[in-house]
Structures are given as C-alpha cells and as structure tokens.
ROSE-4610 file (N, C-alpha, C; in Angstrom, 1 decimal, always signed):
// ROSE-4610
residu = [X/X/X/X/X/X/X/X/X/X/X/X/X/X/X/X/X/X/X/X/X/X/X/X/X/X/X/X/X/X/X/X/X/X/X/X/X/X/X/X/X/X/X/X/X/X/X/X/X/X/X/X/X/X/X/X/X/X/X/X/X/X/X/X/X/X/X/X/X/X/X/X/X/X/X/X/X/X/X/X/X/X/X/X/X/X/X/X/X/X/X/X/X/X/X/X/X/X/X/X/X/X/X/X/X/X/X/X/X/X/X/X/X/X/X/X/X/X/X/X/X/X/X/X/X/X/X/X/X/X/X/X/X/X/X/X/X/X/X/X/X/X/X/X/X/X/X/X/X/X/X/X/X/X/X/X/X/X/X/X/X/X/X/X/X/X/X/X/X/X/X/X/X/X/X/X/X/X/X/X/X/X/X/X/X/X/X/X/X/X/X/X/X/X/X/X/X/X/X/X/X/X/X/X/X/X/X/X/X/X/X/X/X/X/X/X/X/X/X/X/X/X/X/X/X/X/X/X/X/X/X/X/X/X/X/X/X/X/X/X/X/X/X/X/X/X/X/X/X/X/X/X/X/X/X/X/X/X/X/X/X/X/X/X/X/X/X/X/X/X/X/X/X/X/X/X/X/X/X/X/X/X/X/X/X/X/X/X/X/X/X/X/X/X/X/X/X/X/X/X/X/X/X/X/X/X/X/X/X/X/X/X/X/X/X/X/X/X/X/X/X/X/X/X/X/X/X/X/X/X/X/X/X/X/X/X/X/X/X/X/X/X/X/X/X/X/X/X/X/X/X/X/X/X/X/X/X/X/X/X]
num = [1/1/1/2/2/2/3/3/3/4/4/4/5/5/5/6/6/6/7/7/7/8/8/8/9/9/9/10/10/10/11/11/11/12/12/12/13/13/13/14/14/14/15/15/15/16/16/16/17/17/17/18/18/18/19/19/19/20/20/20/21/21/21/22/22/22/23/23/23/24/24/24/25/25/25/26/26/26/27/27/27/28/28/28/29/29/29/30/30/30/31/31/31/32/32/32/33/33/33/34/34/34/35/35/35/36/36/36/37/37/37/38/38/38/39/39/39/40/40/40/41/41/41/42/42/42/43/43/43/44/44/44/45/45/45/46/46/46/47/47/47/48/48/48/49/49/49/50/50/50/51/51/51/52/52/52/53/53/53/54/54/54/55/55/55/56/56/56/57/57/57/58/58/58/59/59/59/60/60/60/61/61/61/62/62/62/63/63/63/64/64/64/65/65/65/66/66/66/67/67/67/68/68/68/69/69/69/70/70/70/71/71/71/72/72/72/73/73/73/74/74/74/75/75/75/76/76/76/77/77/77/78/78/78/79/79/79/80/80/80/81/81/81/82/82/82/83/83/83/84/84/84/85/85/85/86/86/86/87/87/87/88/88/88/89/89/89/90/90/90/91/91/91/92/92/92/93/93/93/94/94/94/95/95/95/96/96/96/97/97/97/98/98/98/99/99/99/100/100/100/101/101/101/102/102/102/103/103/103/104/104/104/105/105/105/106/106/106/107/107/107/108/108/108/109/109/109/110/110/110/111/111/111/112/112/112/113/113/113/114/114/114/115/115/115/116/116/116/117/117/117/118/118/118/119/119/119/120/120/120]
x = [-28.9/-29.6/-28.5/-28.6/-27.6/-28.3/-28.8/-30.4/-29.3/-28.5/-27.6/-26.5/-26.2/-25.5/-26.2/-27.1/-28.0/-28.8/-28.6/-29.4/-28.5/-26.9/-26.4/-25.8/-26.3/-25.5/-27.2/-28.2/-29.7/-29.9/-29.0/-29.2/-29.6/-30.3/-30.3/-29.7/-30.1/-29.7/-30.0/-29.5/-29.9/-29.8/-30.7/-30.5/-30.9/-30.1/-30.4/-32.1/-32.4/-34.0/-33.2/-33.2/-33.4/-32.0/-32.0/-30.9/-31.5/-32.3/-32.4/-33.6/-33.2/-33.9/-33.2/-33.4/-32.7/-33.8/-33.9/-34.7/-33.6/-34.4/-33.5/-34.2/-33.8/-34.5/-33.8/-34.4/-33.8/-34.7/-33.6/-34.2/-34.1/-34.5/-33.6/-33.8/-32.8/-33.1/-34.0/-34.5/-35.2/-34.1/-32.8/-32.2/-31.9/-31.9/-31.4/-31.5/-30.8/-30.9/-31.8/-32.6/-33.6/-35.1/-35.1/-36.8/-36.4/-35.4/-35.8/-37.0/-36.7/-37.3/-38.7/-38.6/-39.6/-40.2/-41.0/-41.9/-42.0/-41.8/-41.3/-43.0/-42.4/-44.0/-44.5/-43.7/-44.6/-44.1/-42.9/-41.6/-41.9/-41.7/-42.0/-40.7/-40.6/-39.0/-39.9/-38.4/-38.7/-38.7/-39.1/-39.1/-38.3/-37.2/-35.8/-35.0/-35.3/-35.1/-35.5/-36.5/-36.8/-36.6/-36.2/-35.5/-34.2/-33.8/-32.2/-31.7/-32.9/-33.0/-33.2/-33.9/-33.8/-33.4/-32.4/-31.1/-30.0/-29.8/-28.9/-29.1/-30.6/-30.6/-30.0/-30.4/-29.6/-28.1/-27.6/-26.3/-25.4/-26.4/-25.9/-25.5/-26.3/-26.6/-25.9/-26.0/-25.0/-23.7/-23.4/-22.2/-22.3/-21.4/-21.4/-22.2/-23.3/-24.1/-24.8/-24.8/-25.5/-26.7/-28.1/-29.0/-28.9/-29.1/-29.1/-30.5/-31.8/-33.2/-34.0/-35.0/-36.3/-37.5/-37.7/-38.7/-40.5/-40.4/-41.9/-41.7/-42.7/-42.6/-44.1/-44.1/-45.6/-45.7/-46.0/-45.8/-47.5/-47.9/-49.4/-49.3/-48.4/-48.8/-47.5/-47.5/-46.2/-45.7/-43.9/-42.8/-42.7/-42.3/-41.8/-40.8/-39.8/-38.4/-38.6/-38.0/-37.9/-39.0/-39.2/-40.2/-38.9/-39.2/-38.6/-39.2/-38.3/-39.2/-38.2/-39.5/-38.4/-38.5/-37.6/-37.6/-37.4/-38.0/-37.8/-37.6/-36.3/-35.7/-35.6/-36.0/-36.0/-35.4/-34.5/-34.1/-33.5/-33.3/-33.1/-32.4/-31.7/-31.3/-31.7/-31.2/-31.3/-30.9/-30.9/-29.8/-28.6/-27.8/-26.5/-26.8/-27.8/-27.8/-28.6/-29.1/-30.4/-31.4/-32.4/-33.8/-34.3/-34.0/-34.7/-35.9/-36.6/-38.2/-38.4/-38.7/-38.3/-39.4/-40.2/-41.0/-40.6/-41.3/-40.4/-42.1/-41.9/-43.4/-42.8/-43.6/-44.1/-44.7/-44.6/-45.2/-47.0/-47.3/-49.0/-49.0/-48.3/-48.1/-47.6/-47.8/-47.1/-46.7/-45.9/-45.4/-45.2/-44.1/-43.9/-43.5/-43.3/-42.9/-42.3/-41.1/-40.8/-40.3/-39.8/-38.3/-37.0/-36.0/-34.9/-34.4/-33.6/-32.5/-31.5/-30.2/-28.8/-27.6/-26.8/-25.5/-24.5/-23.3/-21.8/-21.0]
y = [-18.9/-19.9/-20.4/-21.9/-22.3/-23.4/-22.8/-24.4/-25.2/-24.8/-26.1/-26.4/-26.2/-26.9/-27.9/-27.3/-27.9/-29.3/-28.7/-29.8/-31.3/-30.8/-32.0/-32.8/-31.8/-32.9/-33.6/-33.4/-34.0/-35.0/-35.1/-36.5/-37.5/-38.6/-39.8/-41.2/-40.7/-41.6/-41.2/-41.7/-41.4/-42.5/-42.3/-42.9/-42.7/-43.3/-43.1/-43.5/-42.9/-43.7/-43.1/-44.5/-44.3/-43.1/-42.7/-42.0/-40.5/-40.3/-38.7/-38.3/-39.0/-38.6/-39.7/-39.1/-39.2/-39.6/-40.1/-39.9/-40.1/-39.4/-39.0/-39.1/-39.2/-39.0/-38.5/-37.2/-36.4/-36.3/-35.6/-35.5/-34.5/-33.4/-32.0/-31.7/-31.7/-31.8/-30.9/-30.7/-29.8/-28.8/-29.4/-28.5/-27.4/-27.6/-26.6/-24.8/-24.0/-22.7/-22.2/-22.4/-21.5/-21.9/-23.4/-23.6/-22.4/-21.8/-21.0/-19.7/-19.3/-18.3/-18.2/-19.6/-20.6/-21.8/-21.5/-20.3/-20.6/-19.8/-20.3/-20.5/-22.0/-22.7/-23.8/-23.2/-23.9/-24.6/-24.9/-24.8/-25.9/-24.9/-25.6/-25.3/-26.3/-26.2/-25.5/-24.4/-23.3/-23.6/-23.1/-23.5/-23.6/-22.7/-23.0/-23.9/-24.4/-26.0/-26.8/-26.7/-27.7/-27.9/-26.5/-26.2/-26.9/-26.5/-27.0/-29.0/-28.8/-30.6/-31.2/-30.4/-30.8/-30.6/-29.7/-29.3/-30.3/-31.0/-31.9/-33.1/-33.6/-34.4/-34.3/-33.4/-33.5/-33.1/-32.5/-32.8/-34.2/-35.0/-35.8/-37.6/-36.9/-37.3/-36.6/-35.6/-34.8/-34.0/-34.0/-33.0/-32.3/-31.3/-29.9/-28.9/-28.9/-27.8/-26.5/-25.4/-24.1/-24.3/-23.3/-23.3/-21.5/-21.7/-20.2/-19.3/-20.2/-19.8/-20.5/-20.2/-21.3/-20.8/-21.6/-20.9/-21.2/-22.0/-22.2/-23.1/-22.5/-23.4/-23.2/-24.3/-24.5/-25.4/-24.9/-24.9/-26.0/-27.3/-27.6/-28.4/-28.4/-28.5/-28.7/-28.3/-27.8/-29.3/-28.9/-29.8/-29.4/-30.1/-30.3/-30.6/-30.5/-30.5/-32.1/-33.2/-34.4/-34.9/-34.9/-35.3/-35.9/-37.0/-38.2/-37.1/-36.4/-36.2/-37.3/-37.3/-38.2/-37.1/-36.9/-36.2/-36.7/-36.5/-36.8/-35.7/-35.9/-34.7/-35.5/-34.9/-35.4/-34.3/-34.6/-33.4/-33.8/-32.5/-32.5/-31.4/-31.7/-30.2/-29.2/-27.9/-26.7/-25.5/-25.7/-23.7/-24.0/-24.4/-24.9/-24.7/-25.4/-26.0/-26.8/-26.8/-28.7/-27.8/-28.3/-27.7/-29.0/-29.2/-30.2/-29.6/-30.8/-30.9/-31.7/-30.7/-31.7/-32.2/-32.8/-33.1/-33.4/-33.0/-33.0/-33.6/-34.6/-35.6/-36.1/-36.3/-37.0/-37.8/-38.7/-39.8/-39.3/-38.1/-37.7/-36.9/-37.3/-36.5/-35.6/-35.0/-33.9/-32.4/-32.0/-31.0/-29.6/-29.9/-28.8/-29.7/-28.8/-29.0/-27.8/-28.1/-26.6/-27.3/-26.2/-26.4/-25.4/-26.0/-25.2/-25.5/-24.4/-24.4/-24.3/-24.6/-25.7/-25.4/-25.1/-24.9/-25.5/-25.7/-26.5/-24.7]
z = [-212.1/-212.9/-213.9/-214.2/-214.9/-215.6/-216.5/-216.9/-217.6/-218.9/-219.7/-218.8/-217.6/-217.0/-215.9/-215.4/-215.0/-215.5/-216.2/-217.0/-217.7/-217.9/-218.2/-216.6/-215.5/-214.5/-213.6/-214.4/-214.0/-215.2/-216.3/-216.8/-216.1/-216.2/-215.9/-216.8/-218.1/-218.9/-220.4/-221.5/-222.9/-223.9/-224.8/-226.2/-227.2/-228.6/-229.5/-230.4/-230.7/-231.5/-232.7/-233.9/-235.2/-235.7/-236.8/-237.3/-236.7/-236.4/-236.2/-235.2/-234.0/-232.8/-231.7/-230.2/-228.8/-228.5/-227.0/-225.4/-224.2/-223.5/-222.6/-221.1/-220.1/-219.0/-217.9/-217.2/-216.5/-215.1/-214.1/-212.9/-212.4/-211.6/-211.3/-210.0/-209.4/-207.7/-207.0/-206.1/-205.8/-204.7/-204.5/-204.0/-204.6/-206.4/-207.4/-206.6/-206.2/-206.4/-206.9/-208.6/-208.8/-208.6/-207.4/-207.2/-206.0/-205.2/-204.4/-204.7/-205.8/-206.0/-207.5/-207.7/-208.9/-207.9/-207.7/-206.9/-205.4/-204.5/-203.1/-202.7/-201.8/-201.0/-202.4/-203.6/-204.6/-206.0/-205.5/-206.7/-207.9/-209.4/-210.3/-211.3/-212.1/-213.0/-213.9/-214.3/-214.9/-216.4/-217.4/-218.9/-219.5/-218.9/-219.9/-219.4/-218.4/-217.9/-219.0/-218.7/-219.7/-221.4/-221.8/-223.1/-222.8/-222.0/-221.6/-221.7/-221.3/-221.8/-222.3/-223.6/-225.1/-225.6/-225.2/-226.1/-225.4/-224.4/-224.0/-224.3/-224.5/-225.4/-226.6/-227.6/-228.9/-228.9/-228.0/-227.9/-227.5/-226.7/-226.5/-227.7/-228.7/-229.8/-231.0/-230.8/-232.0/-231.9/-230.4/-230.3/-229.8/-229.7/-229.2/-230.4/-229.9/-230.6/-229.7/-230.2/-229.0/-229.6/-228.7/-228.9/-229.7/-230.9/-231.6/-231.8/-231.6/-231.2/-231.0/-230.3/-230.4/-230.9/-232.0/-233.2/-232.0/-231.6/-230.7/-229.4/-228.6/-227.4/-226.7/-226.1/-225.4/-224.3/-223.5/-221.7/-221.5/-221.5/-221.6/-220.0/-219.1/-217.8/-216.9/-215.3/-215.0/-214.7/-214.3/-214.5/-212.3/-211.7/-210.3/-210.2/-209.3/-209.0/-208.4/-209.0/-208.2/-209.0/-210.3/-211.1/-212.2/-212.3/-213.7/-214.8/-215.8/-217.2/-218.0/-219.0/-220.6/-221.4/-222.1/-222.9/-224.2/-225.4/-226.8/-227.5/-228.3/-229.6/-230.9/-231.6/-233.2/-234.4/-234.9/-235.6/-237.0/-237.9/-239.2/-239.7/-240.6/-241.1/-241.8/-241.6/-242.5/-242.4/-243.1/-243.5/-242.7/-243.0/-241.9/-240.2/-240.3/-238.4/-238.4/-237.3/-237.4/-236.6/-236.7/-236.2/-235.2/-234.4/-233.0/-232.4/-233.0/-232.1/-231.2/-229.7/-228.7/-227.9/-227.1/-226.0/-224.6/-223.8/-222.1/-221.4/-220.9/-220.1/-218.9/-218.0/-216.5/-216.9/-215.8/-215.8/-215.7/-215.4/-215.7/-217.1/-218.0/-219.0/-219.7/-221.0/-221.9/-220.9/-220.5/-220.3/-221.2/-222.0/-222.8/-224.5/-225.2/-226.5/-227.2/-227.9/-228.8/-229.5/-230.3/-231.3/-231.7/-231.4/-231.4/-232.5/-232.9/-233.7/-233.7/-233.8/-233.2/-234.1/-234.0/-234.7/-233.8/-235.0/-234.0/-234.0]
C-alpha cells in the first residue's frame, strides 16, 4: 500500500479557491494493488486513500507538508476504484502547522470528511 504516493500519481487536476483552500480531482485505477485485497469481488478505495488525497491536495497548494495526525474522520458512503472524486481542503494555522479540513465526493455524493494536521 502506498496511499500518498498513490495518490499524487491519481491526480487529475488542481486548484486554488481563495487564500486558504484547494479542489482537486482525483482518479485511482482499479488496477491499484490494494483493491486486490479491499475487498476482493468488491473493491472499494480504502480510507487512507482518501486521507491521502487531502493531504495532496493541500500540498499541492502549500508545499511539502507531512500528515502529523488526523484529529477526526468520517467515512458517510463508499469510494470505487475508477470513480472521479473532487476533493476540497481548506486550511488554517496553529500551533506551528496548519490544520486542513478536507471533503472527498462522487458524483452521488459526500464520501468522507476529516481533518488533518500538517507540518513542513
């Protein structure tokens, strides 16, 4: 499994919104290695995929930043390999790193949402 690598070569495209938020739109092959075993007969992108892509959104926007924790996350319907997501990150600072609040959707809707916290 290699979700932040993964995930910056399933870009599709990015942009800026405003001084302090991205969108992004990503695609993840279904050949990927880990729908083999997520979940065989039934494969669904796994969640730290999808963390992985809202952290490459805001990198793609702020730099080289790691993901140092994720204060909350919530899974409200599954993601499919060969599904367009958009993703939106919005972020701000504190305590020396930035806290990105991100959203990951299909075109049938909200998927996941969290928020990470981000250092250079």
């Amino acid at each position: 499994m290699e979700p932040t690598r993964d995930a910056a070569a399933s870009l599709l495209d990015w942009s800026r919104v405003g001084d302090a938020g991205a969108r992004a739109r990503f695609r993840f092959s279904g050949a990927l290695p880990v729908f083999i075993g997520h979940f065989p007969g039934q494969p669904l992108l796994p969640g730290v995929y999808q963390l992985a892509a809202i952290a490459e959104t805001a990198r793609r926007a702020l730099g080289t930043l790691d993901v140092v924790a994720c204060e909350r996350a919530k899974w409200s319907a599954p993601a499919y390999p060969e599904s367009e997501l958009l993703v939106e990150a919005h972020w701000r600072e504190r305590d020396g790193g930035v806290l990105v609040d991100g959203t990951v959707s299909t075109a049938s809707g909200p998927c996941a949402s969290c928020r990470l916290i981000m250092r250079g």
